[in-house]
C-alpha positions in Angstrom: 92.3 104.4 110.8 89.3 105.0 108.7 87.6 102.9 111.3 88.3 104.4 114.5 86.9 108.5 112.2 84.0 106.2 111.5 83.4 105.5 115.1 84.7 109.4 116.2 81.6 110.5 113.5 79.5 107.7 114.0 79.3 109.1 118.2 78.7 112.7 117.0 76.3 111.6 114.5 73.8 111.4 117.7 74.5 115.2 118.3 74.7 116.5 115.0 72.7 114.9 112.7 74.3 116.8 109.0 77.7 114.9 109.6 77.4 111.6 107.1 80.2 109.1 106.5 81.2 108.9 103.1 82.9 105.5 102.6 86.1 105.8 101.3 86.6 104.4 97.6 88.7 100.9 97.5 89.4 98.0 95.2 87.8 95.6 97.6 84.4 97.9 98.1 84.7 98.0 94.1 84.2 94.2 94.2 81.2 94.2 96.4 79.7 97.2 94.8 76.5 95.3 94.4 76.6 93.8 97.6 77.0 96.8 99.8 74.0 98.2 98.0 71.9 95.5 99.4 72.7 96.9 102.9 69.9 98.7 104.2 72.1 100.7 106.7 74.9 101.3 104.8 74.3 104.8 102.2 75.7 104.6 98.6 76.8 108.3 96.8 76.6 108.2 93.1 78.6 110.7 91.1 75.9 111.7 88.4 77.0 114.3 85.1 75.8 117.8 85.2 72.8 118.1 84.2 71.9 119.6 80.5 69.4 121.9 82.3 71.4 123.3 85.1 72.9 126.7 85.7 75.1 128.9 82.9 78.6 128.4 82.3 81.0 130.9 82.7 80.8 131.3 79.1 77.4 131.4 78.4 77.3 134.1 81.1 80.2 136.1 79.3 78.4 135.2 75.7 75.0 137.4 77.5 77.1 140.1 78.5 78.4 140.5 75.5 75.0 140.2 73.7 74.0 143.0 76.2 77.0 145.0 75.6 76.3 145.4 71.5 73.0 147.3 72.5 73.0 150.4 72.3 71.0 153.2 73.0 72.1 156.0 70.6 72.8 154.4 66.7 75.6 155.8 65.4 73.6 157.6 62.8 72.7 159.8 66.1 69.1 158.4 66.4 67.5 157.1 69.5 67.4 153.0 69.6 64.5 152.9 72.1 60.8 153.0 71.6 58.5 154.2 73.8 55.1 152.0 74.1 51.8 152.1 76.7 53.1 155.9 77.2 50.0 157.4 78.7 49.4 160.9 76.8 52.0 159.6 74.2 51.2 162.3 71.7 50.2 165.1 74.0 53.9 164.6 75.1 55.2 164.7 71.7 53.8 168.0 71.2 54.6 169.6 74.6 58.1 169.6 73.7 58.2 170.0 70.0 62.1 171.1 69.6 63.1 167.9 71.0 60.5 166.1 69.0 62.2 167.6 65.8 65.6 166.6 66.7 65.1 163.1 66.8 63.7 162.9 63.3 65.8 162.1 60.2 66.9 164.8 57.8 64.3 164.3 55.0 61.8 164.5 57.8 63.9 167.9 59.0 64.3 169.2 55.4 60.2 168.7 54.8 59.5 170.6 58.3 61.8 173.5 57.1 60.0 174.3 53.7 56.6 173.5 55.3 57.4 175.4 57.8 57.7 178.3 55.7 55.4 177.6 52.9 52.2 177.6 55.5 53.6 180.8 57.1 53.4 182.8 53.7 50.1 181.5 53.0 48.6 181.8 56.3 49.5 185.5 56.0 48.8 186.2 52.5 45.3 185.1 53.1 45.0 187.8 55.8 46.3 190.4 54.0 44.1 189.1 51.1 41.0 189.3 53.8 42.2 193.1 55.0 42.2 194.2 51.3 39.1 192.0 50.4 37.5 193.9 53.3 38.8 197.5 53.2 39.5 198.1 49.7 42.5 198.2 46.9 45.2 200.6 48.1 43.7 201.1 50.7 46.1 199.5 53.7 48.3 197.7 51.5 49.4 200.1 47.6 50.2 197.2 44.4 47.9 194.5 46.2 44.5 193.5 44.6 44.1 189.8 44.2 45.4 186.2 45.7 48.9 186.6 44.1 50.0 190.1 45.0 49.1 189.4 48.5 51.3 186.1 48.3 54.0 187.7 46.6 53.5 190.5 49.5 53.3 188.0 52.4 56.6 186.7 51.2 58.5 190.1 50.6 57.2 190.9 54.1 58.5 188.6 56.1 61.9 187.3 54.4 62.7 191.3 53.9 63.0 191.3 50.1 62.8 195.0 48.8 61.7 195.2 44.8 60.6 199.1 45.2 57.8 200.6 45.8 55.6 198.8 44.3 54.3 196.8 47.0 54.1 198.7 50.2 51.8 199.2 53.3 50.4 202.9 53.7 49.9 205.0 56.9 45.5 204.7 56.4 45.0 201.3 57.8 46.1 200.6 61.6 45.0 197.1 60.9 47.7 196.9 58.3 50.2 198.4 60.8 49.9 195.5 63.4 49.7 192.9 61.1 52.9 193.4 59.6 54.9 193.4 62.6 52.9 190.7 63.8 54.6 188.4 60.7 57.8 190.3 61.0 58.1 188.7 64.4 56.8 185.5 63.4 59.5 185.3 60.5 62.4 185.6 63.1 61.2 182.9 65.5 60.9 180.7 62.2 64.6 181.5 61.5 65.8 180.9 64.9 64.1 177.6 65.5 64.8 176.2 62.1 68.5 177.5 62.5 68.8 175.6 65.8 66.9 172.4 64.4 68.8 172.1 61.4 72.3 173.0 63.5 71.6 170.7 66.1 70.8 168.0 63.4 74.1 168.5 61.9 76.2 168.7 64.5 75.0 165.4 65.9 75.5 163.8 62.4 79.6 164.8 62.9 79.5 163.4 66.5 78.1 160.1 65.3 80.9 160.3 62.8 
């Protein structure tokens, strides 16, 4: 039988030249293993081990995923796990949206932008109403203010509303006076609102991570 397929492949081998004849395994062909390999027409298949080399397992494949899975983008403490490298205009970036910038840092970072937030705000405006008094005179634009400390204590009192009398107190002579306090007034409440977002964003994404 396996002689007359032989002789069936052995006629289309002239056709079709992909179709080998893989000699059937026997007791007797066991015996003249050697031999047969000495036969220059006859071709020998050798069942070799898989390779240490050749492609992944199904379980090394699994194993990868499952490295891959444990990555993850967010932390659980709500910070980004990706860092951002060969950015072109990396810090320009930074700086065009500075909200988002603010969320992603950690809460000592957050708590040090709120006070210095507000620290160089009152001293960036007591040193112009310092300059306007300097300039135009005691009691002139602003009544109680005369030196570096009244006009801090001032610049605060101004702009986080705290009323202690009359003893500090813009007058109607000084137009200057006029537009600089609103100018801080406004300044004050963007301050509140953007540190009252940062600082409620900040939390709220501490008790989502939780």
């Amino acid at each position: 039988m396996a002689s007359q397929w032989k002789d069936q492949l052995s006629g289309s081998n002239s056709t079709d030249k992909s179709i080998q004849w893989i000699e059937p395994f026997s007791s007797e062909h066991s015996n003249n293993n050697q031999s047969s390999k000495r036969v220059g027409s006859r071709e020998t298949f050798l069942v070799h081990p898989p390779c240490s080399n050749s492609s992944p397992t199904f379980n090394q494949h699994t194993q990868s995923f499952e490295s891959f899975r444990k990555t993850r983008l967010v932390t659980k403490s709500g910070s980004l796990n990706v860092s951002a490298k060969h950015v072109p205009q990396k810090t320009k970036r930074y700086f065009a949206d500075l909200f988002t910038t603010l969320i992603d840092f950690r809460w000592p970072g957050v708590i040090f932008v709120f006070f210095a937030s507000y620290v160089i705000s009152w001293v960036l405006f007591a040193l112009i109403w310092w300059s306007l008094v300097a300039i135009r005179g005691p009691s002139v634009c602003v009544s109680g203010v005369d030196d570096w400390t009244t006009a801090f204590l001032f610049s605060i009192e101004t702009q986080q509303t705290i009323g202690y009398g009359g003893t500090r107190a813009i007058t109607v002579n000084c137009p200057e006076g006029t537009i600089i306090i609103q100018i801080q007034s406004l300044v004050g409440l963007i301050l509140d609102a953007f540190m009252l977002g940062l600082t409620f964003t900040n939390f709220y994404q501490a008790v989502s991570a939780s």
